[in-house]
PDB file of N, CA, C and O in Angstrom:
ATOM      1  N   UNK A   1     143.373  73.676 170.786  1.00  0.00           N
ATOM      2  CA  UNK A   1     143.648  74.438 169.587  1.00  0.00           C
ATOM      3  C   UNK A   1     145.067  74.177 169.101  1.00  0.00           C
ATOM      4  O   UNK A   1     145.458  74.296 167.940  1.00  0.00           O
ATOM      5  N   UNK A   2     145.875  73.753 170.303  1.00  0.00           N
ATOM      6  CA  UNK A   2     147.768  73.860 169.552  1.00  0.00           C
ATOM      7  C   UNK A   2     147.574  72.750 168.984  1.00  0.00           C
ATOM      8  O   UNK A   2     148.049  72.537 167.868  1.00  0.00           O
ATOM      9  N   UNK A   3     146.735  71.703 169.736  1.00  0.00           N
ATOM     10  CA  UNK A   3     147.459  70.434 169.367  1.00  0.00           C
ATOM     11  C   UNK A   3     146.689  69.510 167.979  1.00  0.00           C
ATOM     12  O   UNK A   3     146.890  68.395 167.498  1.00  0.00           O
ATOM     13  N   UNK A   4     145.384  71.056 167.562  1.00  0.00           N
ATOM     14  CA  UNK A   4     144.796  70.407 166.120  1.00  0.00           C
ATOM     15  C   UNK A   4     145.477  71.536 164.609  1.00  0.00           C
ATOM     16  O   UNK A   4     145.247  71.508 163.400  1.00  0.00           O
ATOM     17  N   UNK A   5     146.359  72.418 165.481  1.00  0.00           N
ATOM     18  CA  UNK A   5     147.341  73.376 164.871  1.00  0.00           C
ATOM     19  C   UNK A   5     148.421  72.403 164.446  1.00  0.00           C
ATOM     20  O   UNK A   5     148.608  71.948 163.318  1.00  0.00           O
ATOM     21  N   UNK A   6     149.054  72.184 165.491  1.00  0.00           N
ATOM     22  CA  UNK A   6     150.287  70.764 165.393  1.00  0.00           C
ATOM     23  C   UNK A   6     150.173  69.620 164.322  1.00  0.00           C
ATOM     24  O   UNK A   6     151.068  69.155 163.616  1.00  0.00           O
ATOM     25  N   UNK A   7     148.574  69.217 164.393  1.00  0.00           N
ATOM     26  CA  UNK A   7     148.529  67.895 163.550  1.00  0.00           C
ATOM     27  C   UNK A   7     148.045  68.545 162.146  1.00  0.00           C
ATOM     28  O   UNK A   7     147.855  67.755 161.221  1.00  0.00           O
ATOM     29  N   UNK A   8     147.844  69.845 161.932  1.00  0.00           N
ATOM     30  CA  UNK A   8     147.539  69.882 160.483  1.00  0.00           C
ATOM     31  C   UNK A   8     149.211  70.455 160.063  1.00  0.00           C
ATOM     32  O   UNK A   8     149.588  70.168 158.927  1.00  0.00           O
ATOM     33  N   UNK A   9     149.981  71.083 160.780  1.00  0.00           N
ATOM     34  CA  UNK A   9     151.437  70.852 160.204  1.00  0.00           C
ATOM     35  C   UNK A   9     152.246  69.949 160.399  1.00  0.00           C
ATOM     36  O   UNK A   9     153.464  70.125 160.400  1.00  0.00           O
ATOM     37  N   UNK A  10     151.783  69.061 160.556  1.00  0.00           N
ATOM     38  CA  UNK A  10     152.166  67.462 160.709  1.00  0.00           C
ATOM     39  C   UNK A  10     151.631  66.897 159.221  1.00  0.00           C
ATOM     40  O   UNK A  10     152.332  66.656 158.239  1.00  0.00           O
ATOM     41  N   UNK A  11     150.227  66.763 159.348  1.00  0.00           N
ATOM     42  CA  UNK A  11     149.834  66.298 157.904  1.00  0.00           C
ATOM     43  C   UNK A  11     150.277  66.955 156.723  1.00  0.00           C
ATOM     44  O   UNK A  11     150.328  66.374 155.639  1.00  0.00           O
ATOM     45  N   UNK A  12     150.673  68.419 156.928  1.00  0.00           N
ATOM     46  CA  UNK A  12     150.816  68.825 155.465  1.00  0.00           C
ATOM     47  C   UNK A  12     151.896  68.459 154.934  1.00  0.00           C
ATOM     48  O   UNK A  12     152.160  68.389 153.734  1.00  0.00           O
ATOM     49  N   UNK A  13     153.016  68.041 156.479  1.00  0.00           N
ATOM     50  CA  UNK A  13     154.539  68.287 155.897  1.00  0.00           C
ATOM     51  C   UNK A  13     154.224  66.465 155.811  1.00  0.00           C
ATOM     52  O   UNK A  13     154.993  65.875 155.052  1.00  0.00           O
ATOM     53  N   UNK A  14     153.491  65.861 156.311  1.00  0.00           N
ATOM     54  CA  UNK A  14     153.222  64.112 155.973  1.00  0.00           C
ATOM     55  C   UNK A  14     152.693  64.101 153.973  1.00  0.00           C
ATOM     56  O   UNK A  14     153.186  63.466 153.041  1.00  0.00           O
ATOM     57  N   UNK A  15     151.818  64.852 153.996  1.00  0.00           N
ATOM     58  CA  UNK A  15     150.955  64.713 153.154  1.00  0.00           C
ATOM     59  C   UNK A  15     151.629  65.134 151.480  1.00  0.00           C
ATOM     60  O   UNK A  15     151.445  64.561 150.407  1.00  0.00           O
ATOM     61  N   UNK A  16     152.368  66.236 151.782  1.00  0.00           N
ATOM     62  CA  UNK A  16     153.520  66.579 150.873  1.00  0.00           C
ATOM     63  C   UNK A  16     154.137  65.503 150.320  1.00  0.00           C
ATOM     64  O   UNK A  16     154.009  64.990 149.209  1.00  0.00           O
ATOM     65  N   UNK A  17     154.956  65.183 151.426  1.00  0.00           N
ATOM     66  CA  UNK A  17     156.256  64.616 151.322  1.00  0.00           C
ATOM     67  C   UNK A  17     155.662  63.255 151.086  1.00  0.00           C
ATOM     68  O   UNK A  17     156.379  62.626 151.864  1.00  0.00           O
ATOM     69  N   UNK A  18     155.010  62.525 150.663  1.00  0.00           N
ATOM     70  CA  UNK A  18     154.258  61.442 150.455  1.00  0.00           C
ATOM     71  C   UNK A  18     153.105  61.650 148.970  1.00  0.00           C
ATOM     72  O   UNK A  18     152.026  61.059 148.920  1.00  0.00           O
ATOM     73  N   UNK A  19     153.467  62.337 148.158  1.00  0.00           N
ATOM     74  CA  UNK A  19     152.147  62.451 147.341  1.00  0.00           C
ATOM     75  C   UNK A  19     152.893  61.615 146.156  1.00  0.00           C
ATOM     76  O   UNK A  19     152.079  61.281 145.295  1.00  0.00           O
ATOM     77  N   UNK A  20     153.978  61.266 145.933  1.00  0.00           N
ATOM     78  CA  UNK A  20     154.333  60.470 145.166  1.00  0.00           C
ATOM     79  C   UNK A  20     154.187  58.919 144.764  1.00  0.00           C
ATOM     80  O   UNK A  20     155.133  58.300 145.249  1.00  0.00           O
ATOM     81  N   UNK A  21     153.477  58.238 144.172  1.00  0.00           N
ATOM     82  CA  UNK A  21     154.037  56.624 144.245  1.00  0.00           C
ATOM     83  C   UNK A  21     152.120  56.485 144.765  1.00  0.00           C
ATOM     84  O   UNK A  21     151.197  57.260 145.013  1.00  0.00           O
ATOM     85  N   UNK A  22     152.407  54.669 144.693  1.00  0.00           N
ATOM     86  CA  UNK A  22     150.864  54.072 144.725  1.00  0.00           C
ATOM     87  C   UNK A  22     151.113  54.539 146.073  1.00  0.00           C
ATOM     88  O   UNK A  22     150.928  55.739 146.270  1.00  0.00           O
ATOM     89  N   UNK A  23     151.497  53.817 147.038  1.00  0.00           N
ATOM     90  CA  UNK A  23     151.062  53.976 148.521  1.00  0.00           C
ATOM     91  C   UNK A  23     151.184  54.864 149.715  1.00  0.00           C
ATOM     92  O   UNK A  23     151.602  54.784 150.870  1.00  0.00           O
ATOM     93  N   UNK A  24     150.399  56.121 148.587  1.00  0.00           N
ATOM     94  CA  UNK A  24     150.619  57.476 149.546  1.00  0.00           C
ATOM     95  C   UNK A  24     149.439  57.403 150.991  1.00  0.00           C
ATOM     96  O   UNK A  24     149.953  57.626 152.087  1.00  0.00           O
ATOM     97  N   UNK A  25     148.366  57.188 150.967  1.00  0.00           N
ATOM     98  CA  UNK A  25     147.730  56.903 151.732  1.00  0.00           C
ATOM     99  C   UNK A  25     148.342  55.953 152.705  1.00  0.00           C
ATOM    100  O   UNK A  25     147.896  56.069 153.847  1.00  0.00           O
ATOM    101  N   UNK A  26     149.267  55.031 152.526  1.00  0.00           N
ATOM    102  CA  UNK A  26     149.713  53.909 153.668  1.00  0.00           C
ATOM    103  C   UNK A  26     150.842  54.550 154.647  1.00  0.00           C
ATOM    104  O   UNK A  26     150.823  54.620 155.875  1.00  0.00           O
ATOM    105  N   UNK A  27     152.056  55.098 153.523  1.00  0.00           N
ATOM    106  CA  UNK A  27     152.782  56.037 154.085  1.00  0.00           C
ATOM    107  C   UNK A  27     152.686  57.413 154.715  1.00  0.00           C
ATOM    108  O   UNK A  27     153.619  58.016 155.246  1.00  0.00           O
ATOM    109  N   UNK A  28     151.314  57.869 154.573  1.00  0.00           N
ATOM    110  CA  UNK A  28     151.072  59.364 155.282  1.00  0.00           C
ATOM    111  C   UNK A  28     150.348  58.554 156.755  1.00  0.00           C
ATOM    112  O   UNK A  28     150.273  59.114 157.849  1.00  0.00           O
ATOM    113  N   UNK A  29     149.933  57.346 156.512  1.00  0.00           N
ATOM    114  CA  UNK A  29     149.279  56.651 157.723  1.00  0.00           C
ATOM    115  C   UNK A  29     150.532  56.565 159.256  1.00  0.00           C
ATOM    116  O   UNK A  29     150.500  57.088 160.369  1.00  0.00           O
ATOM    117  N   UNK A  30     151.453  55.701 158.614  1.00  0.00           N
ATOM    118  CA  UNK A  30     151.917  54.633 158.886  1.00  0.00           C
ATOM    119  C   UNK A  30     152.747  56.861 159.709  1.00  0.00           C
ATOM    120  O   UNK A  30     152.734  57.139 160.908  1.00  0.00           O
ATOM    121  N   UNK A  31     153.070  57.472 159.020  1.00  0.00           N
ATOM    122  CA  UNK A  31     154.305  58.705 159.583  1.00  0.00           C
ATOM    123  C   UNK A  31     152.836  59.191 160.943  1.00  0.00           C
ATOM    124  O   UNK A  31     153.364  59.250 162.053  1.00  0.00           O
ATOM    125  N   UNK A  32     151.407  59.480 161.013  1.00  0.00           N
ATOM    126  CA  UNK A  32     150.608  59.690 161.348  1.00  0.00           C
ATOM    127  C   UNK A  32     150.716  59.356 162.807  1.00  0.00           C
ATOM    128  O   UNK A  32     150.734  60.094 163.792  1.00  0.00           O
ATOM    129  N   UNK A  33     150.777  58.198 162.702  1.00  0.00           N
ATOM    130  CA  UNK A  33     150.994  56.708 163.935  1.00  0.00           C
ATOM    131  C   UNK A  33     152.064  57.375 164.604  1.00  0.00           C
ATOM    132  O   UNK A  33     151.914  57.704 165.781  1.00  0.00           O
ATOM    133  N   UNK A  34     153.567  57.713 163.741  1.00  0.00           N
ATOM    134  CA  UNK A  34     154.559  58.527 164.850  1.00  0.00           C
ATOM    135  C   UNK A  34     154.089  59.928 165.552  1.00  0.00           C
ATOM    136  O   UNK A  34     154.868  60.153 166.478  1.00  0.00           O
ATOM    137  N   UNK A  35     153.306  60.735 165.467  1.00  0.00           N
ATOM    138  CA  UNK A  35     152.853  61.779 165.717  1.00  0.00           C
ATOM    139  C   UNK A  35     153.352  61.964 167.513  1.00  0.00           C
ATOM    140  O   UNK A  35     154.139  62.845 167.860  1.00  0.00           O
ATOM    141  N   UNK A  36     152.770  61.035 168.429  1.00  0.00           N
ATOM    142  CA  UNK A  36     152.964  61.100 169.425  1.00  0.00           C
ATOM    143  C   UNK A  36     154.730  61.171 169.927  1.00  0.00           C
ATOM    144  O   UNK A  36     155.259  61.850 170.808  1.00  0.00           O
ATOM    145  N   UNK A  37     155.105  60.542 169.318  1.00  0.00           N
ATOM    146  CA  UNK A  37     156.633  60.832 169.374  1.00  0.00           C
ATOM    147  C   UNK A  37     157.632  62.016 168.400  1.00  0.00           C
ATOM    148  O   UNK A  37     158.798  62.346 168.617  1.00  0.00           O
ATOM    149  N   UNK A  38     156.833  62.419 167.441  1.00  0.00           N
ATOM    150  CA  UNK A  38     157.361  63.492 166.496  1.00  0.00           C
ATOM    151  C   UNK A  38     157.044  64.815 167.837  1.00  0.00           C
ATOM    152  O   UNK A  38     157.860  65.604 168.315  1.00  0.00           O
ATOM    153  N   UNK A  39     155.364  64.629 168.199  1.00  0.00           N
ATOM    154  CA  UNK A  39     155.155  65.662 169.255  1.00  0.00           C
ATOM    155  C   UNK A  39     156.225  65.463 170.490  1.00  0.00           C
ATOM    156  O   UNK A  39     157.215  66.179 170.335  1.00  0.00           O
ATOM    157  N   UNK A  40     156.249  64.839 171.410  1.00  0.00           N
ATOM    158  CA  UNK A  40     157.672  64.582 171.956  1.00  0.00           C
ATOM    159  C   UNK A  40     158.710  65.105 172.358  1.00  0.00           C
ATOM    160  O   UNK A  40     159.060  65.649 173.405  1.00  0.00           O
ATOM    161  N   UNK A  41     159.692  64.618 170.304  1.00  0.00           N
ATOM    162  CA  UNK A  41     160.694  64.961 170.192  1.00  0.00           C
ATOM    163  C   UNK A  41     161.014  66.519 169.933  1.00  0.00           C
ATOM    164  O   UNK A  41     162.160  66.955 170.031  1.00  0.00           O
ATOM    165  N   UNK A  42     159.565  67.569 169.488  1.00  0.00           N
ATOM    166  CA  UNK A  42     159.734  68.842 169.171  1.00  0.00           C
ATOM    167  C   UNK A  42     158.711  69.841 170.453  1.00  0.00           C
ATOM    168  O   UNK A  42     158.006  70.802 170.145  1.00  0.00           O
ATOM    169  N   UNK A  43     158.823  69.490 171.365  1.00  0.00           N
ATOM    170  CA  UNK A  43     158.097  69.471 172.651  1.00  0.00           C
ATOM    171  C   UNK A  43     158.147  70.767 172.833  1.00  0.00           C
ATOM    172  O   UNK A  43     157.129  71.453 172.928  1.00  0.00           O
ATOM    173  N   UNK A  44     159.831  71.427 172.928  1.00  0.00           N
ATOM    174  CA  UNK A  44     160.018  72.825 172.916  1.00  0.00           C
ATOM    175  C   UNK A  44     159.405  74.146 172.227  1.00  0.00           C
ATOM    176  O   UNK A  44     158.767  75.122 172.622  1.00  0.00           O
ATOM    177  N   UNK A  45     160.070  73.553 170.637  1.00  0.00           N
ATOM    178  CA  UNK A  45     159.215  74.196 169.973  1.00  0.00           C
ATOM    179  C   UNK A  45     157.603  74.434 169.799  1.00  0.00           C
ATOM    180  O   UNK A  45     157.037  75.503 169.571  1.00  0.00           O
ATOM    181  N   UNK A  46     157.126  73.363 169.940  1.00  0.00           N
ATOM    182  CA  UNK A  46     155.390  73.040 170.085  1.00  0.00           C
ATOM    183  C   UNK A  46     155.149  74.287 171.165  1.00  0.00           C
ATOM    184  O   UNK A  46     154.390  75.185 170.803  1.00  0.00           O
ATOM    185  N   UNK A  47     155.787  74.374 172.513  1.00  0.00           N
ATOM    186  CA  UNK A  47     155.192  75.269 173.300  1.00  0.00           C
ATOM    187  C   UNK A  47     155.730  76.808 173.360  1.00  0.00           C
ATOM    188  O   UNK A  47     155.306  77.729 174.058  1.00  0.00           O
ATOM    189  N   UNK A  48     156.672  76.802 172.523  1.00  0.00           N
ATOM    190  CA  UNK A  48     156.988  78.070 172.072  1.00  0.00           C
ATOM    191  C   UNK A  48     156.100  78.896 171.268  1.00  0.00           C
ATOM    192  O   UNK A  48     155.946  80.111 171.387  1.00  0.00           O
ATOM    193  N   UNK A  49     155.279  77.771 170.066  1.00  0.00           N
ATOM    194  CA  UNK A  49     154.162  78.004 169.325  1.00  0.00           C
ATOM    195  C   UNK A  49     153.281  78.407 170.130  1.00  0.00           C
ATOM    196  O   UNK A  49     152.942  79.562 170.389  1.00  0.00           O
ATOM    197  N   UNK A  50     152.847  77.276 170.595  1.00  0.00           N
ATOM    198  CA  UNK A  50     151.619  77.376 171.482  1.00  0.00           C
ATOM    199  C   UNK A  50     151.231  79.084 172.517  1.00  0.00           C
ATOM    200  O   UNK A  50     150.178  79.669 172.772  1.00  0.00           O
ATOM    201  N   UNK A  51     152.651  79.353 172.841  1.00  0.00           N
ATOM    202  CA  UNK A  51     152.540  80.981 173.676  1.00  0.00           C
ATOM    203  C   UNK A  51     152.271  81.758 172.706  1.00  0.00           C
ATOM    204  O   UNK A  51     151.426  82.638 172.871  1.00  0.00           O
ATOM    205  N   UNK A  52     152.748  81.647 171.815  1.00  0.00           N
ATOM    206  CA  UNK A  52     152.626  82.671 170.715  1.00  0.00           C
ATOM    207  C   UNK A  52     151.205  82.822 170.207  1.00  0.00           C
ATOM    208  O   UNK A  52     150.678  83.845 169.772  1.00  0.00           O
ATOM    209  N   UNK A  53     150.864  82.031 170.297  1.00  0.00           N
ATOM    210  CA  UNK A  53     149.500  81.465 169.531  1.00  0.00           C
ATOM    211  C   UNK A  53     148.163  82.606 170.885  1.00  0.00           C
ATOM    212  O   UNK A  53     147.310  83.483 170.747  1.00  0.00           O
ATOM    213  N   UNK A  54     148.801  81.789 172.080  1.00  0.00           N
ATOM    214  CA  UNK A  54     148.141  82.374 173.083  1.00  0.00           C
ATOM    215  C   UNK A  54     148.358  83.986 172.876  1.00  0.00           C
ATOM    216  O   UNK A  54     147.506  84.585 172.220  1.00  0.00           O
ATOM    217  N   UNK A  55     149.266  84.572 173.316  1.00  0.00           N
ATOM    218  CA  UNK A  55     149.836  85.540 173.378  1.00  0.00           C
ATOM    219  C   UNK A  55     148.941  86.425 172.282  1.00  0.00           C
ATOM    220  O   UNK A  55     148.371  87.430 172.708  1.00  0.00           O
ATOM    221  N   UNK A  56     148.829  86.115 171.070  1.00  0.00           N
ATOM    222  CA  UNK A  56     148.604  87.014 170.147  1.00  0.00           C
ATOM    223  C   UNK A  56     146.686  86.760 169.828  1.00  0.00           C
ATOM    224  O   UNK A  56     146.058  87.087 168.821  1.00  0.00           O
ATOM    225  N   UNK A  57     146.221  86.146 170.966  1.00  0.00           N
ATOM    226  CA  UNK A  57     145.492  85.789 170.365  1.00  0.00           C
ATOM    227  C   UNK A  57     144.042  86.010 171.585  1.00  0.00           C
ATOM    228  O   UNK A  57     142.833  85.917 171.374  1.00  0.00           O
ATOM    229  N   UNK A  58     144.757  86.309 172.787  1.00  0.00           N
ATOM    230  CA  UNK A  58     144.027  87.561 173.714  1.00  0.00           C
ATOM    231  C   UNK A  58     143.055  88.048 173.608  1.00  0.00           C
ATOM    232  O   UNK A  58     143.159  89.060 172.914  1.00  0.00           O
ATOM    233  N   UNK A  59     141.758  87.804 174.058  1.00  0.00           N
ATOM    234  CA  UNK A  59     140.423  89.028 174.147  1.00  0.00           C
ATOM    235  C   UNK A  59     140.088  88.256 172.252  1.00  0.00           C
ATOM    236  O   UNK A  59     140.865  87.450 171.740  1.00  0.00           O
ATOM    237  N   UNK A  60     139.429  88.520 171.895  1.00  0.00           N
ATOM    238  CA  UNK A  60     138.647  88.447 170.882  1.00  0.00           C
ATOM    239  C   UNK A  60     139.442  88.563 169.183  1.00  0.00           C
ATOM    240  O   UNK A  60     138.836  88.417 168.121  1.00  0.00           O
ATOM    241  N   UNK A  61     140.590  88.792 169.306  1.00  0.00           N
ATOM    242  CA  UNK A  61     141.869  88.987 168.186  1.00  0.00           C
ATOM    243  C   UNK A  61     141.732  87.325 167.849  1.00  0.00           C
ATOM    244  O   UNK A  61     141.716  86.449 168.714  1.00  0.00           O
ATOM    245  N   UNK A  62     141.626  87.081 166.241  1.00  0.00           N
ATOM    246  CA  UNK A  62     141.873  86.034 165.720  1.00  0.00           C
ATOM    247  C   UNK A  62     143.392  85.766 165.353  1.00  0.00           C
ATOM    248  O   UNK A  62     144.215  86.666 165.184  1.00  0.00           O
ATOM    249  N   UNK A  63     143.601  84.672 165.271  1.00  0.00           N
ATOM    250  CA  UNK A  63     144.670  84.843 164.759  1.00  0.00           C
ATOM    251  C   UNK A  63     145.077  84.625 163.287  1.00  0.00           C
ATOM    252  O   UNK A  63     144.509  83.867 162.501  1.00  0.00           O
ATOM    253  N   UNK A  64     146.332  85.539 162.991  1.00  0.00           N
ATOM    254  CA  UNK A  64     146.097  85.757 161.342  1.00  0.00           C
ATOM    255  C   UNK A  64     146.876  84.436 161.155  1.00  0.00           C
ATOM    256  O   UNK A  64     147.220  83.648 162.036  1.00  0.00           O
ATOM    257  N   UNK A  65     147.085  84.356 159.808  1.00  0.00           N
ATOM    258  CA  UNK A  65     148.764  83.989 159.506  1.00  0.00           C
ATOM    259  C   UNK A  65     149.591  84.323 159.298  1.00  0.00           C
ATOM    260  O   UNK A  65     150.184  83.475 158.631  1.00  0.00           O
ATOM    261  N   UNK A  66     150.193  85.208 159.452  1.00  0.00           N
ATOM    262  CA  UNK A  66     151.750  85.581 160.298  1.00  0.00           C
ATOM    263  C   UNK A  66     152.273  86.086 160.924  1.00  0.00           C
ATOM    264  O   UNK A  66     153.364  86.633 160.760  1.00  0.00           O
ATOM    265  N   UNK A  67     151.345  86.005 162.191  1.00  0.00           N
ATOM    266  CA  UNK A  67     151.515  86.557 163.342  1.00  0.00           C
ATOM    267  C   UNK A  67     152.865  85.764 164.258  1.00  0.00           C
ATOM    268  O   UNK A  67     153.771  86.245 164.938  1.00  0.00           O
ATOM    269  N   UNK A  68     152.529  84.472 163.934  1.00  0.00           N
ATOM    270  CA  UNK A  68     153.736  83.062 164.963  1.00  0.00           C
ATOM    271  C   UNK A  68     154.516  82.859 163.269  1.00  0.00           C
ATOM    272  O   UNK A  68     155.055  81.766 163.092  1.00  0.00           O
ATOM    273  N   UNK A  69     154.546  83.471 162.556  1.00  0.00           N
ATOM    274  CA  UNK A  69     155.702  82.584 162.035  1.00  0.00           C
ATOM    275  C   UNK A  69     156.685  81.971 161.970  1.00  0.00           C
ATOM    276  O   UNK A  69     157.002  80.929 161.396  1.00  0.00           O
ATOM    277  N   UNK A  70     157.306  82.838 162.751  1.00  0.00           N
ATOM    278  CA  UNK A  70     158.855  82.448 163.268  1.00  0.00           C
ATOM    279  C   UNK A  70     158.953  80.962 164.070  1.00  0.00           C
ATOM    280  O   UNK A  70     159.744  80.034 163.902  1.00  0.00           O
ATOM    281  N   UNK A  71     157.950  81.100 164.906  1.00  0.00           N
ATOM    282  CA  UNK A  71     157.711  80.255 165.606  1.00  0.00           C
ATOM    283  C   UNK A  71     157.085  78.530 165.108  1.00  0.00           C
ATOM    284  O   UNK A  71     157.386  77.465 165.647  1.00  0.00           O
ATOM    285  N   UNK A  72     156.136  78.758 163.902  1.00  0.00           N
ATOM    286  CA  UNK A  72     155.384  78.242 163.095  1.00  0.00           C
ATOM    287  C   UNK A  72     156.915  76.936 162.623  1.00  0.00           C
ATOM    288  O   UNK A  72     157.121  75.747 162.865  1.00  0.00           O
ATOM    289  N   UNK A  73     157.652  78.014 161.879  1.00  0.00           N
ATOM    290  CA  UNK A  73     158.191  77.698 160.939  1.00  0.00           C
ATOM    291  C   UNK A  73     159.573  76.789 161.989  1.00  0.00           C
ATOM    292  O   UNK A  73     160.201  75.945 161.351  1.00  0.00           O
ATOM    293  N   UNK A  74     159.916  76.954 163.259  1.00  0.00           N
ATOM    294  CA  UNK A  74     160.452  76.153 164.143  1.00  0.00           C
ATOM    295  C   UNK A  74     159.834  75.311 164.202  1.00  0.00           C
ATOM    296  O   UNK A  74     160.437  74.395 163.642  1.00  0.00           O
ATOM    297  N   UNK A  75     158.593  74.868 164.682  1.00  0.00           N
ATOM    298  CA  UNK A  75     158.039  73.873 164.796  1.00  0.00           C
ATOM    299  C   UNK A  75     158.111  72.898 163.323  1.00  0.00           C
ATOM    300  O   UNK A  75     158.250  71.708 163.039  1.00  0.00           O
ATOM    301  N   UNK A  76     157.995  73.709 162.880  1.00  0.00           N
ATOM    302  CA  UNK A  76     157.312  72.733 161.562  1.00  0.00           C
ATOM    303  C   UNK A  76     159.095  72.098 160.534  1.00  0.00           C
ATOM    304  O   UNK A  76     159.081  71.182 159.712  1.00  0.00           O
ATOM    305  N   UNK A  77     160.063  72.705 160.834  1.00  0.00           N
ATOM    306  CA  UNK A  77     161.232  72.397 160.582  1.00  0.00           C
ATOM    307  C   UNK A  77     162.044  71.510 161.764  1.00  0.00           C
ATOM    308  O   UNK A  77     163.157  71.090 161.446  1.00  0.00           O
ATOM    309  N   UNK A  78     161.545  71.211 163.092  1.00  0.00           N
ATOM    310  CA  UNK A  78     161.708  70.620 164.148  1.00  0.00           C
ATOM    311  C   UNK A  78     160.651  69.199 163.030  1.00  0.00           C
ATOM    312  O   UNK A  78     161.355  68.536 162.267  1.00  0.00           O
ATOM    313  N   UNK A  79     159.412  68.942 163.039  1.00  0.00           N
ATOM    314  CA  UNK A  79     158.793  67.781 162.451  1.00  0.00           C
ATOM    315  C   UNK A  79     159.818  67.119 161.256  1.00  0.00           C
ATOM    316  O   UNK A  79     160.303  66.022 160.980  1.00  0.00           O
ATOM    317  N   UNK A  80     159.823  68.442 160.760  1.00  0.00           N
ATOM    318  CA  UNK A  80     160.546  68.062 159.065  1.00  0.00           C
ATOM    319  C   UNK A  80     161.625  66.554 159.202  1.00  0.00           C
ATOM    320  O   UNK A  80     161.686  65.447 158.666  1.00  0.00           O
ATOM    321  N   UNK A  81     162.587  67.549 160.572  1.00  0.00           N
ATOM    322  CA  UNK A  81     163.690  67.055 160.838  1.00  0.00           C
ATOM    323  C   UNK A  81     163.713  65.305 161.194  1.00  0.00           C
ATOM    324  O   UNK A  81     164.565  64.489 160.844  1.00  0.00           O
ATOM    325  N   UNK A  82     162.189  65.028 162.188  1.00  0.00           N
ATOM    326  CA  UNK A  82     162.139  63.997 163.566  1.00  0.00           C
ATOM    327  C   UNK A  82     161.532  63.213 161.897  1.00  0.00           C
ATOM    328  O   UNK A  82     161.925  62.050 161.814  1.00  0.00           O
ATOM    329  N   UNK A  83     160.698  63.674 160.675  1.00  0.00           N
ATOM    330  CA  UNK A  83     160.195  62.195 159.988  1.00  0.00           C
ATOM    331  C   UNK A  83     161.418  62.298 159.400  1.00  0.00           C
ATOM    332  O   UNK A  83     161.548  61.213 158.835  1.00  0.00           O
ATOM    333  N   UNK A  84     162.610  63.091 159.144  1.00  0.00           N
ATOM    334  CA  UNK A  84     163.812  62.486 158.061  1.00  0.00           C
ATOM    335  C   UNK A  84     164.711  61.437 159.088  1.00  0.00           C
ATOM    336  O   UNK A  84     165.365  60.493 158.644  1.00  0.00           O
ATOM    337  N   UNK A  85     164.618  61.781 160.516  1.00  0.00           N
ATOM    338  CA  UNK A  85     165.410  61.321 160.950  1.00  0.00           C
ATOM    339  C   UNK A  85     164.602  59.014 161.121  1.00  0.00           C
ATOM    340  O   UNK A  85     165.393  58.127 161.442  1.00  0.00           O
ATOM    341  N   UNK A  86     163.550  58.793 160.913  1.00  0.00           N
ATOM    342  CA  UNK A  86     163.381  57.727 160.427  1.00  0.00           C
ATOM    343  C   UNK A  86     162.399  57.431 161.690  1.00  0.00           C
ATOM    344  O   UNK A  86     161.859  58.302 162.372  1.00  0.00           O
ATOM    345  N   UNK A  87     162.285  56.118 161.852  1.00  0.00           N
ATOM    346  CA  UNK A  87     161.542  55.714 163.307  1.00  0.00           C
ATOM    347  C   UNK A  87     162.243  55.130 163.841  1.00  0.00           C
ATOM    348  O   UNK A  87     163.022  54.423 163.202  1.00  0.00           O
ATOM    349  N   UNK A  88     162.285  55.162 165.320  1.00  0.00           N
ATOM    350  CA  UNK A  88     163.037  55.179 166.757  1.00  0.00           C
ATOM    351  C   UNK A  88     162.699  53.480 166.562  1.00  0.00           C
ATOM    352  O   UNK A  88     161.660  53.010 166.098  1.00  0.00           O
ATOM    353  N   UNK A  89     163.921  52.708 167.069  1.00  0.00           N
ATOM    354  CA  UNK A  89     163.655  51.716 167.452  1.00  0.00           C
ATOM    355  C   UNK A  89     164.877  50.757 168.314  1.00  0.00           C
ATOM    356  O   UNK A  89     164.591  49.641 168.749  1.00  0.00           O
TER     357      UNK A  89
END
């Protein structure tokens, strides 16, 4: 569950930040491919989410949206950060 949580705030902040220009599809690909290392580099945060996620989400309680925000919004500003910062090489 975290880690199909993870990749849809991965794609949105990919999918966003890419809707401009012919080769949005190549460039939301090509940031996609880093995922394993974006996950990685925000490792902390991811499992900070991830408790939260657990935590609130106990016995039969769905979870809303904004229950982890705080947490949400670490993670997802941890990604922001790892695609501005470029690819590792």
């Amino acid at each position: 569950m975290l880690r199909g949580l993870v990749y849809d705030a991965c794609f949105t902040i990919t999918a966003t930040s890419a809707m401009s220009g012919r080769d949005v599809w190549t460039r939301s690909r090509e940031r996609m491919r880093r995922f394993p290392e974006l996950f990685a580099s925000c490792s902390t945060e991811a499992a900070v989410y991830g408790r939260c996620v657990v935590a609130t989400t106990t016995g039969k309680q769905e979870l809303n949206k904004d229950l982890c925000v705080k947490e949400f919004t670490a993670l997802k500003t941890c990604f922001t950060s790892a695609l501005k910062r470029g690819p590792r090489n």
